[in-house]
Legacy VTK file of the C-alpha trace (Angstrom):
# vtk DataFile Version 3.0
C-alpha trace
ASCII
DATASET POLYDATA
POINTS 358 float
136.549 147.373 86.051
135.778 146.281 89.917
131.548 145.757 89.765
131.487 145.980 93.431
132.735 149.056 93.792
130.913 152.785 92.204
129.021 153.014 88.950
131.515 152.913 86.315
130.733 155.449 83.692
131.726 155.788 80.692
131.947 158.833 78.692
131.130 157.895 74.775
133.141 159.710 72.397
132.193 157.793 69.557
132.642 159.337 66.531
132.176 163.042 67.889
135.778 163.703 67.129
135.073 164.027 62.971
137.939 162.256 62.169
140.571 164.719 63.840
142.693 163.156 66.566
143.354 166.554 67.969
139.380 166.981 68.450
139.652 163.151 69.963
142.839 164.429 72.292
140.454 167.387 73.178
137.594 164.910 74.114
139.827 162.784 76.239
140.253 166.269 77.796
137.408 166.755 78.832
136.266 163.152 79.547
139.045 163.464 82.257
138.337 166.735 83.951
134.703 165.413 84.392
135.728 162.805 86.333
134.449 159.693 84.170
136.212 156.343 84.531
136.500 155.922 80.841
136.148 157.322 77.497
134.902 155.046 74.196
135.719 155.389 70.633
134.670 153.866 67.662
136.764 151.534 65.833
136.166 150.606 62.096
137.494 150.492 58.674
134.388 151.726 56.771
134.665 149.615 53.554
134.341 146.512 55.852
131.610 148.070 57.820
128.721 149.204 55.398
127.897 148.264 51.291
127.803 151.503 49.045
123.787 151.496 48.760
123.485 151.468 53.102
121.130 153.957 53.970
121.989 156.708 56.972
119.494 156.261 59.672
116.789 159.103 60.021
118.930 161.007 63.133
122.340 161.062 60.848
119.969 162.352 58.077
118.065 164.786 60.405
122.217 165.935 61.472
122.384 167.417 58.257
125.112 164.632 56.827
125.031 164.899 53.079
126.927 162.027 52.479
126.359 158.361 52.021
126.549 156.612 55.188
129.955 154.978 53.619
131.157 158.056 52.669
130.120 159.458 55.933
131.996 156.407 57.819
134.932 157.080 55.908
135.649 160.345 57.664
135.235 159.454 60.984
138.022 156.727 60.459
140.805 156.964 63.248
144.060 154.884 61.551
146.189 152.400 63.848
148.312 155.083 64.745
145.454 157.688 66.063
144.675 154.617 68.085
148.140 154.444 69.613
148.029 158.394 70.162
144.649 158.131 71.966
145.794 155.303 74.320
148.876 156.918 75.419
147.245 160.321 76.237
144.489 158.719 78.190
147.225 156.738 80.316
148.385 160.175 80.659
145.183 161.877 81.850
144.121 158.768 83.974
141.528 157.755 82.220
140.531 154.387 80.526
140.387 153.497 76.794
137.647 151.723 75.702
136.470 151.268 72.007
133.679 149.068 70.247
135.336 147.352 67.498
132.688 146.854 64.199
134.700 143.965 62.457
137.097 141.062 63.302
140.251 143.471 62.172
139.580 146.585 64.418
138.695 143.909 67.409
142.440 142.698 67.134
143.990 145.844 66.996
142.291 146.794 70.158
142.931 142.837 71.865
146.621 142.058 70.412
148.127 145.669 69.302
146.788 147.935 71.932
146.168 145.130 74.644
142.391 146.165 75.580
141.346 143.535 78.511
137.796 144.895 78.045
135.697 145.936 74.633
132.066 147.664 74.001
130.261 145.470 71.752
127.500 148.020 70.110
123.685 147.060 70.193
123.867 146.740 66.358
126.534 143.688 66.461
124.316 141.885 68.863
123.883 139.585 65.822
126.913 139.433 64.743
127.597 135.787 65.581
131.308 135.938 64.058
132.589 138.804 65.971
130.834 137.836 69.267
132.763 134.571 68.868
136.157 136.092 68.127
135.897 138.796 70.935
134.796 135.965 73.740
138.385 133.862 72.031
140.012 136.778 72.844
139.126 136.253 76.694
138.622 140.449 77.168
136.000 141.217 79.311
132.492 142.245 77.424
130.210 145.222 77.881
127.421 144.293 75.716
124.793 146.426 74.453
121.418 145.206 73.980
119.352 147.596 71.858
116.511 146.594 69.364
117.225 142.914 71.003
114.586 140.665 72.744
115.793 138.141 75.483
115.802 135.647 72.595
118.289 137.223 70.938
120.430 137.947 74.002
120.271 134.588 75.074
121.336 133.667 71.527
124.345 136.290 71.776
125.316 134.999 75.413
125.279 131.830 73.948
128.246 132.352 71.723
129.884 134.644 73.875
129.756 131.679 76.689
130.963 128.983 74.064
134.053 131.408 72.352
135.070 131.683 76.080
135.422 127.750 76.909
135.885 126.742 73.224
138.439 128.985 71.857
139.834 126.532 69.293
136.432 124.790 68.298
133.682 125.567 65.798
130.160 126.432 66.958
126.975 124.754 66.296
123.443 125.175 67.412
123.330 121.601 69.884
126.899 122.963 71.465
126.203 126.703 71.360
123.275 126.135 73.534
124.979 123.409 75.718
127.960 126.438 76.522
125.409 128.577 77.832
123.759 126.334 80.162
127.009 124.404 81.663
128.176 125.592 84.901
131.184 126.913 83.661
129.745 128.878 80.986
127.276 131.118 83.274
130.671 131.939 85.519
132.484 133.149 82.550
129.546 134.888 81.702
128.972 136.238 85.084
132.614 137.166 85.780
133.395 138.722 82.227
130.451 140.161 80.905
127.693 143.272 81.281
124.259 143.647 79.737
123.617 146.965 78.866
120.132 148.046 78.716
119.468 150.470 75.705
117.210 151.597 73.597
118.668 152.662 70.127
117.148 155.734 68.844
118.490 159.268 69.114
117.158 161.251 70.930
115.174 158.102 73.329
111.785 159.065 73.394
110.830 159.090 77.499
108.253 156.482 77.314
110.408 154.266 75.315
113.067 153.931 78.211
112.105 151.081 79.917
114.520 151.220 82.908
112.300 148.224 84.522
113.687 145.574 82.076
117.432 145.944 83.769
115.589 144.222 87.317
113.983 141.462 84.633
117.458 141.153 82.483
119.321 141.219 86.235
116.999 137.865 87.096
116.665 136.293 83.627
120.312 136.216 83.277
122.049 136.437 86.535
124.770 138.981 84.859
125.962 142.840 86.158
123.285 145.241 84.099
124.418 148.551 83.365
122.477 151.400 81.385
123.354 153.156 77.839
121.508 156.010 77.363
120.210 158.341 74.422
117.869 160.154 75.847
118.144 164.547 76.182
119.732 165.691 79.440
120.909 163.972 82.795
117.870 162.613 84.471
117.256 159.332 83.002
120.963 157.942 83.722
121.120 159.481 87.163
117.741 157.342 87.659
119.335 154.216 86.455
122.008 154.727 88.942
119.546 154.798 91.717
117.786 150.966 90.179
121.079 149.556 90.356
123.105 150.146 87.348
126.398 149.317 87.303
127.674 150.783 84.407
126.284 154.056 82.880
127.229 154.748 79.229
126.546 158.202 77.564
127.490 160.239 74.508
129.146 163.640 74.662
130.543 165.964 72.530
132.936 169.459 72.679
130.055 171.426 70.926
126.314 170.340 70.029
126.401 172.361 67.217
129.435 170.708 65.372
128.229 168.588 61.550
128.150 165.380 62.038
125.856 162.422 62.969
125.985 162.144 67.300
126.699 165.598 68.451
123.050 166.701 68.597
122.386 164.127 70.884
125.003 164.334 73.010
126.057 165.988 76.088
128.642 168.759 76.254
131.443 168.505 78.663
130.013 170.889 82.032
126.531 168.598 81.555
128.667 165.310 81.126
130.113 166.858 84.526
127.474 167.702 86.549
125.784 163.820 85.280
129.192 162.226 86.934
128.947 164.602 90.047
124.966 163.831 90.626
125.358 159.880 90.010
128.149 160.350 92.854
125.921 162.271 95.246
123.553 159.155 94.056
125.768 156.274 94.937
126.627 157.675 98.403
122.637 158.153 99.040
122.334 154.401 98.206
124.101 153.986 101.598
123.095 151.032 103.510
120.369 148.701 102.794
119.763 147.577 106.892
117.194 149.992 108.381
118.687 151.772 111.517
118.744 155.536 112.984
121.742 156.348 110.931
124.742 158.779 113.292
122.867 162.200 112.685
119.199 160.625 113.064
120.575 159.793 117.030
120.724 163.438 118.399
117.208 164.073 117.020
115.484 160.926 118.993
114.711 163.094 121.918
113.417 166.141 120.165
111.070 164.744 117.505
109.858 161.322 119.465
107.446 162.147 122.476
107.159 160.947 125.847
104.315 160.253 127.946
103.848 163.679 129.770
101.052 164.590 133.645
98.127 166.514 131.726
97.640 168.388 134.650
99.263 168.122 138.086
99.080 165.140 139.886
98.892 163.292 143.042
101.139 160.616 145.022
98.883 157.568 144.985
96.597 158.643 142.145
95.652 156.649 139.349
96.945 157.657 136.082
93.959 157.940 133.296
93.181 159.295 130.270
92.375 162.548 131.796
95.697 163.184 133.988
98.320 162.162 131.102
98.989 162.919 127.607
101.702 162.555 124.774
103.776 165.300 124.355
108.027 166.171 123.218
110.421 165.476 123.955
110.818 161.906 123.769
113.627 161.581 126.443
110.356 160.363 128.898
108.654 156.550 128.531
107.854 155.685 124.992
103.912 156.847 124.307
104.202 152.826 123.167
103.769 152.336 126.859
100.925 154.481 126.945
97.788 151.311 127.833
100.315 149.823 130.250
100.720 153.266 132.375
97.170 153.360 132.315
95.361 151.798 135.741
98.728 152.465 137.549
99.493 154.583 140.444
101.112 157.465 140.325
104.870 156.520 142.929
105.060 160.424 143.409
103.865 163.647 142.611
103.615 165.602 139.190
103.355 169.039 138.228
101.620 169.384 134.522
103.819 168.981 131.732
106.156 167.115 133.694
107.969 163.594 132.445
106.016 160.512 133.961
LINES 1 359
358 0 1 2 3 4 5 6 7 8 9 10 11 12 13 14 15 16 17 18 19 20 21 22 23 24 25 26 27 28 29 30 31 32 33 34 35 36 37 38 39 40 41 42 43 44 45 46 47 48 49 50 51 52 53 54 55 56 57 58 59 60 61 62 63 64 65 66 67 68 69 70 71 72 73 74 75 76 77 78 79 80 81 82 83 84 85 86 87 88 89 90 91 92 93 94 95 96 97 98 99 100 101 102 103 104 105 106 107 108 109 110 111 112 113 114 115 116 117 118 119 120 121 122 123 124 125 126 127 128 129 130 131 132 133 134 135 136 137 138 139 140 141 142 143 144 145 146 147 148 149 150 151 152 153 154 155 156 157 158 159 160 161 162 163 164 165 166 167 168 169 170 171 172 173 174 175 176 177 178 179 180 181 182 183 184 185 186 187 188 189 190 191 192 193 194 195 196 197 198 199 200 201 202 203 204 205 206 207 208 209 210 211 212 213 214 215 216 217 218 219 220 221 222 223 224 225 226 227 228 229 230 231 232 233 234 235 236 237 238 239 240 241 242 243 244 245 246 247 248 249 250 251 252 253 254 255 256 257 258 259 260 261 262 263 264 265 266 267 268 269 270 271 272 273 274 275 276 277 278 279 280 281 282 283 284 285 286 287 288 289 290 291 292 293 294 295 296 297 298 299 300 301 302 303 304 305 306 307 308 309 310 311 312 313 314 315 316 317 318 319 320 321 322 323 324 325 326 327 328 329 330 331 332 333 334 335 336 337 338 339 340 341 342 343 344 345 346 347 348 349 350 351 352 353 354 355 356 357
């Protein structure tokens, strides 16, 4: 991913595929045609993910899933070899694989099998010490999701991500954990391999509970890229976070709201994941320029809109110009009516019929 370049956006399949790589071929699909730089999947192996008593949180339970979240998890697997399938048909389509891996065994199928240079660690894993470390050993670049966190705790998770990437071989501690993240050479890892994403993990997002403000305060606290992953209903709130600087814009989507299982109801389907990519385009190029100039199209509209200093009435060779004989009228292709006080007093070098150009 080039940060200097457009917002990179990346289309979240998740787990909106129920288990069926044809549905997950179908998503890449779609991903594709909309134009996004990347689609994400899930990667797990359920009995390594959740204990048999883990509750469902209250949107999987309000998406009508009857099962325990294990149970649930179970379904949604995709094997090794889905995972091989997926990659090679988004190489076809021109579109990037991403996944989030949710234990140590999924992250090195994406790292060593499938060669991932880049992985979406999920807002829940924040505190996953363990897998932060063995991601940042990898040396992939990290997209890192920061929902339900405070800037303790990102601090905390930048901390091991900053020491797995200059201590691949050693074993953390609190003294040298902190030490990584404050040594010169752990912010530039940081900075060079890593993106906070702003989030906030419920689903739907209530509106007031967006906070798009904290990316300018994580921006500054950190000094890292800050992108935007978003849950809330509809378009607006991403196409917003383009426009405050987000780098990277993550949202879910799905072939069909109305499909069981635990994201699609809060999830965009393909022509809105569309016209989201085509309006954060149309955003980026209205960005433009941040030096204040009359822009190419402004310059043919100087004359008619500016005004010049214009004779009131007619007047004579010799006479004095006052507030009684001029005036400020269009166009502006006369003296500037910011001349106006030093025209005053003068006299008049020739003759003037009203409304003519002084």
């Amino acid at each position: 991913m080039d940060r200097e370049l457009s917002t990179y956006i990346i289309a979240e399949a998740g787990v909106n595929h129920n288990g069926s790589v044809e549905m997950a071929i179908n998503l890449i699909d779609e991903a594709a045609d909309a134009g996004a730089d990347a689609i994400k999947f899930q990667t797990f192996k359920a009995d390594k993910l959740v204990v048999p008593e883990a509750r469902k949180a209250d949107y999987q339970e309000a998406a009508g899933v009857s099962d325990s979240q294990l149970e649930m998890l179970r379904k949604l697997e995709l094997d090794d070899s889905a995972h091989h399938q997926l990659i090679r048909h988004c190489s076809e389509r021109g579109i990037k694989f991403l996944s989030t891996p949710f234990d140590i065994d999924s992250l090195h199928l994406l790292v060593d099998e499938l060669h991932l240079k880049e992985v979406k660690i999920s807002s829940g894993e924040i505190t996953n010490g363990p897998l932060l470390l063995e991601t940042a050993r990898s040396q992939v670049q990290i997209i890192l999701s920061t929902g339900m966190s405070t800037f303790e705790e990102i601090e905390r998770a930048l901390s091991v991500i900053a020491f797995g990437y200059i201590y691949p071989n050693d074993t953390p501690t609190s003294a040298n954990l902190k030490d990584a993240f404050l040594l010169e050479e752990g912010k530039q890892l940081l900075k060079e391999r890593v993106i906070l994403l702003h989030c906030t993990t419920e689903y739907p997002c209530p509106i007031d509970e967006v906070n798009l403000l904290v990316m300018d305060t994580m921006k500054e606290f950190f000094g890292l890229p800050v992108g935007y992953s978003d849950h809330t209903a509809g378009i607006t709130v991403p196409i917003a976070a383009v426009a405050r600087g987000a780098r990277v814009i993550e949202k879910h989507f799905t072939l069909d709201r109305n499909l069981p299982g635990p994201d699609h109801q809060s999830s965009l389907e393909p022509d809105e994941l569309a016209e989201m990519i085509k309006s954060i385009r149309l955003v980026e190029r209205a960005m433009g320029s941040s030096f204040k100039k009359p822009t190419i199209s402004e310059l043919k509209n100087l004359g008619v809109a500016r005004k010049s200093i214009i004779a009131a009435r007619d007047i004579k060779i010799g006479e004095c110009f006052d507030e009684s004989n001029i005036c400020v009228k269009r166009p502006g292709t006369g003296i500037s009516p910011m001349n106006y006080w030093n025209v005053l007093g003068s006299s008049s070098t020739r003759s003037y019929k009203t409304n003519d150009l002084i």
